[in-house]
N, C-alpha and C positions, 0 to 999 in steps of 0.2 A: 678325306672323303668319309662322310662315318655308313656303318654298315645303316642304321637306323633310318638316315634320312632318305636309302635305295629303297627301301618298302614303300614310301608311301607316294600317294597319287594324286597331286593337288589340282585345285581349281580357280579362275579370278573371275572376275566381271571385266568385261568391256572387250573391247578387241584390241588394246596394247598392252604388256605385259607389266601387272604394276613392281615397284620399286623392291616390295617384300621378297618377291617370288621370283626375281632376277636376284636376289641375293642367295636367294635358297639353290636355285641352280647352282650358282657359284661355289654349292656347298655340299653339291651331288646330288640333288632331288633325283629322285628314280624317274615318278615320269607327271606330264600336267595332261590333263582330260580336259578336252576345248564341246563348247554346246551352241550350240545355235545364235546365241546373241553374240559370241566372241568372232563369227564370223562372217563377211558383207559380202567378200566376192572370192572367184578362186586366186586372182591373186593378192586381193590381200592376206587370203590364208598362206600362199604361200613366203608373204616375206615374215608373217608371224613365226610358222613354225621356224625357217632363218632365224631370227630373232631368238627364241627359245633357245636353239640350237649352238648358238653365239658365246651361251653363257653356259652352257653343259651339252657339248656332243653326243653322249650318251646318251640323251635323257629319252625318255619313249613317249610320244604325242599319240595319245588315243583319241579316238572319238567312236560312238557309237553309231555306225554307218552300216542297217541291217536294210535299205532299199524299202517301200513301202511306207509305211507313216512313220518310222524312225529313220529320220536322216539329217546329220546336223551338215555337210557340207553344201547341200542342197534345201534346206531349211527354208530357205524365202523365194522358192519355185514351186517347190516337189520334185520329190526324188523321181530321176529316169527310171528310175529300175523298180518293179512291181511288192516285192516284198515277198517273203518266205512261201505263204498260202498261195499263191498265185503261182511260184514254184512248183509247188507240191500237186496243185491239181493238176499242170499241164505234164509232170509226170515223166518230164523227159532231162533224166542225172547231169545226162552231156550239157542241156542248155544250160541249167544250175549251173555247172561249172563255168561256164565262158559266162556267164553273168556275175557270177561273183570276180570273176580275174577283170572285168571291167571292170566293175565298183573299187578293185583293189588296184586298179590301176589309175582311176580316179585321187582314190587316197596316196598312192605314190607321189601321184605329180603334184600333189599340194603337201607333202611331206609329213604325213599320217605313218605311221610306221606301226599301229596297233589298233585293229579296227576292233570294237567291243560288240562282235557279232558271230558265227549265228546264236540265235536262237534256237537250242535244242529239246523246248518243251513240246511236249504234246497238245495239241490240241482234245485236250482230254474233258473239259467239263464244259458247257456250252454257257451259261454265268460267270465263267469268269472272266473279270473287268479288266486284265491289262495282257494276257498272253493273245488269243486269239488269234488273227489274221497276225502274227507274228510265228506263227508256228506252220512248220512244213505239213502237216494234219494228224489225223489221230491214230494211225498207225505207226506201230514203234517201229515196223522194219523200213517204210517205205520215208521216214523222219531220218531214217537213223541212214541211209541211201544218201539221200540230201545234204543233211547234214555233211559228211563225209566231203561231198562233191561242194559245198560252198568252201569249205578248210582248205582243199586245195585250189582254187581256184584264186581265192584272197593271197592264198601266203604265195601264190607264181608269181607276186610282184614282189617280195622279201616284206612282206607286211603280214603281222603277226595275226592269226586269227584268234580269237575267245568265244570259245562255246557257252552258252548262258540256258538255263540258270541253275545249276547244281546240285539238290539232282534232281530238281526238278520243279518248274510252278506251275504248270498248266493242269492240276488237277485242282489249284482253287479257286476259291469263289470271294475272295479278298485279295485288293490291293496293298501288296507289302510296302508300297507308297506310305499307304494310310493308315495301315494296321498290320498285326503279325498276323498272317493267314496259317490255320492249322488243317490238316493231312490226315487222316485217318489211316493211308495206306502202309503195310507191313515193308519189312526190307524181302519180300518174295514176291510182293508184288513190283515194287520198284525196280528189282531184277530183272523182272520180266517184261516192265513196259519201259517208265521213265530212264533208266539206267542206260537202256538199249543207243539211241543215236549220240548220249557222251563213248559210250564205249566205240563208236564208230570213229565219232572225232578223234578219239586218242589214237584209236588205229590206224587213222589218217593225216597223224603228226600234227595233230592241233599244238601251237605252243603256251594257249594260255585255258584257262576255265574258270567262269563266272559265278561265285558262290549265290545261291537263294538265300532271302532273309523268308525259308520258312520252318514252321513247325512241324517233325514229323513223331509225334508221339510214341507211335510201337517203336521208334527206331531208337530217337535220343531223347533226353528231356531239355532240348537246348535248339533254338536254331539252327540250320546249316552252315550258316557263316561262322557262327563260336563255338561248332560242333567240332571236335576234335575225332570225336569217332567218322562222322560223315568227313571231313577233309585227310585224314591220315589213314583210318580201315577200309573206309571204302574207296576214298577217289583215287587217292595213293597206292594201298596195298592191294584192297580188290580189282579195281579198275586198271594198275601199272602206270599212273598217269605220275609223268616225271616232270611236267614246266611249272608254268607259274599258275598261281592260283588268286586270284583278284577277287575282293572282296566287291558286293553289287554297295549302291551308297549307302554310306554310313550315317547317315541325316534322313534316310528312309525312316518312317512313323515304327518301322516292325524294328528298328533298330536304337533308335533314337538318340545319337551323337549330334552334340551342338554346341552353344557356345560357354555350356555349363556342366557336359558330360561328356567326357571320353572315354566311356565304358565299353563301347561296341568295337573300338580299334584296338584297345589293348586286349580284349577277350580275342579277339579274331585273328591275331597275330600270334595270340599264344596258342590259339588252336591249330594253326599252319597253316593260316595264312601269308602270301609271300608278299604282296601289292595290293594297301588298302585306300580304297577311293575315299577320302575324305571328305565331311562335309562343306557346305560350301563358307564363304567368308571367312579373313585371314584368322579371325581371334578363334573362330571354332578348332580353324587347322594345327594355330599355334597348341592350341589347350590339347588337341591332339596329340600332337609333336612334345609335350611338356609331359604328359601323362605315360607315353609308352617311354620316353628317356628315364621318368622313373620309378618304372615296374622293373625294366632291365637293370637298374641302379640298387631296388630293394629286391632283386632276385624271384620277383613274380614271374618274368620271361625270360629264361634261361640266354647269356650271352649268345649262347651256343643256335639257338634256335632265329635270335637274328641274323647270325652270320649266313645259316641253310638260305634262308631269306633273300637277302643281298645279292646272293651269288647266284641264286637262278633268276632275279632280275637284269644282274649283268652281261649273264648270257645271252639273255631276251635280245635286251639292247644289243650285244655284240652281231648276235643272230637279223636281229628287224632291223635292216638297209635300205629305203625302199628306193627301188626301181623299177618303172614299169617294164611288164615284158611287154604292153600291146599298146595301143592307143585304146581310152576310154569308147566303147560302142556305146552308144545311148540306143542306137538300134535295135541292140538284140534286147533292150529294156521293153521298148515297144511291144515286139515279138514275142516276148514271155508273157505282159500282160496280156497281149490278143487271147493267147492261148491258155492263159487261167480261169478267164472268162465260163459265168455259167450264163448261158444262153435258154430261158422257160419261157421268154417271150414272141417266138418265132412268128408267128403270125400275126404281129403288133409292131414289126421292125422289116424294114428302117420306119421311122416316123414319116408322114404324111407331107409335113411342113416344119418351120422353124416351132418350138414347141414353150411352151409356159412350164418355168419348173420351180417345187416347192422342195430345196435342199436344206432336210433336215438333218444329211449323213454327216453327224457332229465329231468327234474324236472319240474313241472308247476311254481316255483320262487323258485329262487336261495336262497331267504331270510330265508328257513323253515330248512337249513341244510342238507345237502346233507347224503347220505349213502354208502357205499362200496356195496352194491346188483346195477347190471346191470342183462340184461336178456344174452347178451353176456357172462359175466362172471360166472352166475349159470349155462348156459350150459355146460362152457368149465370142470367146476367143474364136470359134473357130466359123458362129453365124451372128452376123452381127444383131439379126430380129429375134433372138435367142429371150425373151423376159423372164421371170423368176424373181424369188424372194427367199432367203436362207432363212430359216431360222434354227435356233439356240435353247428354245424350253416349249412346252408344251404352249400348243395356240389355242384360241376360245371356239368359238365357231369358226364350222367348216368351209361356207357356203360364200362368205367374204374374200376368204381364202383363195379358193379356188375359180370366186367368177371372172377374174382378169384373164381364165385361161379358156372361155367360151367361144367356140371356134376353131381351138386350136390344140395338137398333141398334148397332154401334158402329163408331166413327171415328176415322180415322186423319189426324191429321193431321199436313202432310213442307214444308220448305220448300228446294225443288232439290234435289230425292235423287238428280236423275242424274247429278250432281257431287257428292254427299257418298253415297259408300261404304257408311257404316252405317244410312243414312239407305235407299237403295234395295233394301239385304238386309233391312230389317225392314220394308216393304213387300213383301216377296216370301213372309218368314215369317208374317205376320198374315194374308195375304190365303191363303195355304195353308190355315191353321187356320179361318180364317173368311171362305169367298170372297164371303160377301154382305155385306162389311164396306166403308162408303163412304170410299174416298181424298181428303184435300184438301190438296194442293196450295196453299201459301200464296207460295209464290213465283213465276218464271217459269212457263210449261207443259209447259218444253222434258221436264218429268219424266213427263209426263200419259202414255204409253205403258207405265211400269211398271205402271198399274194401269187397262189397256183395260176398258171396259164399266164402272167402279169410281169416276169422278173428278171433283173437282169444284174447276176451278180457280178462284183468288182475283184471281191475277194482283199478289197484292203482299199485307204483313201490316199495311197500317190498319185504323184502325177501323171504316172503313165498307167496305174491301175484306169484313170478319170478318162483320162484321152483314149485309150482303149473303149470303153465304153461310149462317150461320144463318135465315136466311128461307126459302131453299129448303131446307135441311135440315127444317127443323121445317114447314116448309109455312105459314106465315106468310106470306108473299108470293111472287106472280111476278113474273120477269123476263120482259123488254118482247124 
């Protein structure tokens, strides 16, 4: 079993595991990262991970499973569970916790053994395109609370939790998708804000943590993933932070591994890195796999540093068993979004009648995998004379728009208009034509002032974020 091929963290397409990557098992792969296409139902996730399992016991199946609009095992529903933001506003550590030990009991039973969650960024910049409504909010103590209370709750099922993203993204204003995002802030500042809820997770026996592909200039002149100072002085020595440390994707635009560069996996490995997610398609992985076999060969990465490597992989694995301790609640998923819920339309709710809705609460990046929950859709679900139109880019006139809804409630739903342009002029337009027209807000709240007295935040686009909202709309239930 070579120590080289426990570091890394591959990927395939489709939902049966192809021919390559059942031999790489056979050959000690550390662990495979499964995404939303590779899975149809819970059980066919669980004879896959079986299957995986068949050719390497050991191996650790992760998947990114943070509840809210990241959810790959619930991918073609939406997820029960509300997501981070939704968390954090209702403010109550205990629910956090029995909601994460669902979700990890969820991943138990379909034999997930490494959820790539929470998220421990700040809600720190109100522009930035991919943390937001992924963050517990913008306070470092009441984040860094939360956090804490998701790590245990996940790992009560012997499922490994990973804190993200290292040390920290939610102060940008770029997508490390799509570019390298740079950071102004000092290592005094990061102490005192961003640092805060990883140092909570560590304190609360997180066993994994998710490097950031960002720039922090005062700090290093390197990303955090190929940062040796941010992975070894800080997360390491400052922080006392002893498990594995997981590289975010290497096929990221801020990183740029693919099927012609393995630069980003051999830098991050040698910076102490221990589990690097590789990018996606076999030849990228192989060139991967070819490239760090040799740097170790020409003495770039210390034998010695693979080994460190390996062995707190193995432990992971030895560690991540999963079993649930509870049955999955989809319940208290409900109950979390009831109560994340911002409520500034009270005297506009419930609706009047079955109402016309204009859902334009899109995804904040296309790159996080989209969901089958719209707010259009959970209503029509739940009234049948429920009408609407979704749309996807900015529309022409307004007045075409909106006449289908003449007679009747109607809704608008935006997700972050105060960062999307077209998004907060056609809130300005609709609410013109029709001021008794209810605002919802499916993403952060930072937008909830474009439509004072009007709004009904979600705090994120899951399915039980959306359902939650349809109950006060329709007057179906209250929130607590």
């Amino acid at each position: 079993m070579s120590d080289l091929d426990a570091c890394l963290l591959a990927r395939f397409l489709g939902t049966e595991p192809p021919d390559w990557l059942r031999r790489w098992l056979d050959d000690g792969l550390g662990g495979v990262v499964l995404f939303a296409p590779n899975i149809t139902s819970p059980g066919q996730l669980r004879e896959l991970t079986a299957r995986l399992r068949a050719h390497n016991p050991d191996v650790l199946i992760a998947a990114d499973e943070e509840g809210g609009i990241v959810t790959r095992v619930e991918a073609r529903t939406g997820s029960s569970y509300p997501g981070n933001a939704a968390l954090g506003a209702a403010d109550d550590p205990g629910l956090t916790c029995r909601v994460a030990a669902a979700m990890g009991a969820m991943l138990a039973d379909a034999g997930i053994s490494l959820d790539l969650a929470p998220s421990a960024d700040l809600d720190a910049n109100p522009a930035n395109p991919v943390i937001g409504v992924r963050s517990f909010g913008a306070d470092p103590e009441r984040v860094a609370e939360h956090t804490a209370q998701f790590v245990r709750g996940i790992q009560s099922n012997q499922v490994a939790a990973c804190a993200k993203h290292f040390p920290g993204h939610g102060r940008t204003d770029a997508d490390s998708h799509l570019a390298l995002p740079l950071v102004g802030a000092s290592l005094a500042d990061l102490r005192a804000t961003d640092l805060v809820p990883f140092r909570a997770a560590i304190g609360a026996g997180v066993r994994a943590v998710m490097t950031a592909h960002v720039l922090y200039p005062a700090v290093d002149d390197q990303p955090a993933t190929v940062s040796p100072r941010f992975l070894n002085e800080i997360l390491r020595g400052e922080c006392g932070f002893a498990g594995v440390v997981i590289t975010d994707a290497l096929d990221m635009a801020a990183i740029g591994d693919d099927d012609a560069s393995a630069g980003g996996a051999v830098r991050s490995l040698a910076a102490g890195a221990d589990l690097l997610c590789l990018p996606k398609g076999p030849i990228a992985q192989q060139r991967a796999r070819d490239a760090l076999a040799g740097a170790v060969r020409d003495g770039d990465i210390p034998a010695r540093r693979v080994e460190q490597s390996a062995a707190r992989v193995r432990d992971l694995a030895a560690w991540a068993r999963p079993a649930p301790a509870q049955a999955a609640d989809r319940g208290l998923g409900a109950e979390a979004a009831r109560r994340g819920l911002l409520l500034a339309a009270t005297g506009k709710l419930p609706l009047t009648g079955a109402p016309y809705v204009i859902d334009a609460g899109g995804r904040m990046s296309s790159l996080l995998d989209d969901t089958a929950a719209s707010l259009l859709g959970v209503l029509r679900g739940r009234c049948s004379a429920v009408g609407g139109i979704r749309l996807t880019e900015p529309p022409g006139e307004v007045d075409p728009l909106i006449g289908p809804a003449a007679g009747r409630p109607l809704v608008l739903a935006v997700a972050d208009a105060h960062r999307r342009p077209w998004q907060a002029d056609l809130v300005r337009r609709v609410l013109a034509r029709r001021p008794d027209a209810v605002v919802v807000g499916t993403g952060t709240v930072h937008d909830a002032g474009l439509a004072d007295g009007s709004y009904v935040g979600t705090r994120g686009a899951g399915r039980a974020n959306l359902e939650a909202a349809a109950g006060v709309l329709l007057g179906l239930e209250t929130t607590r």
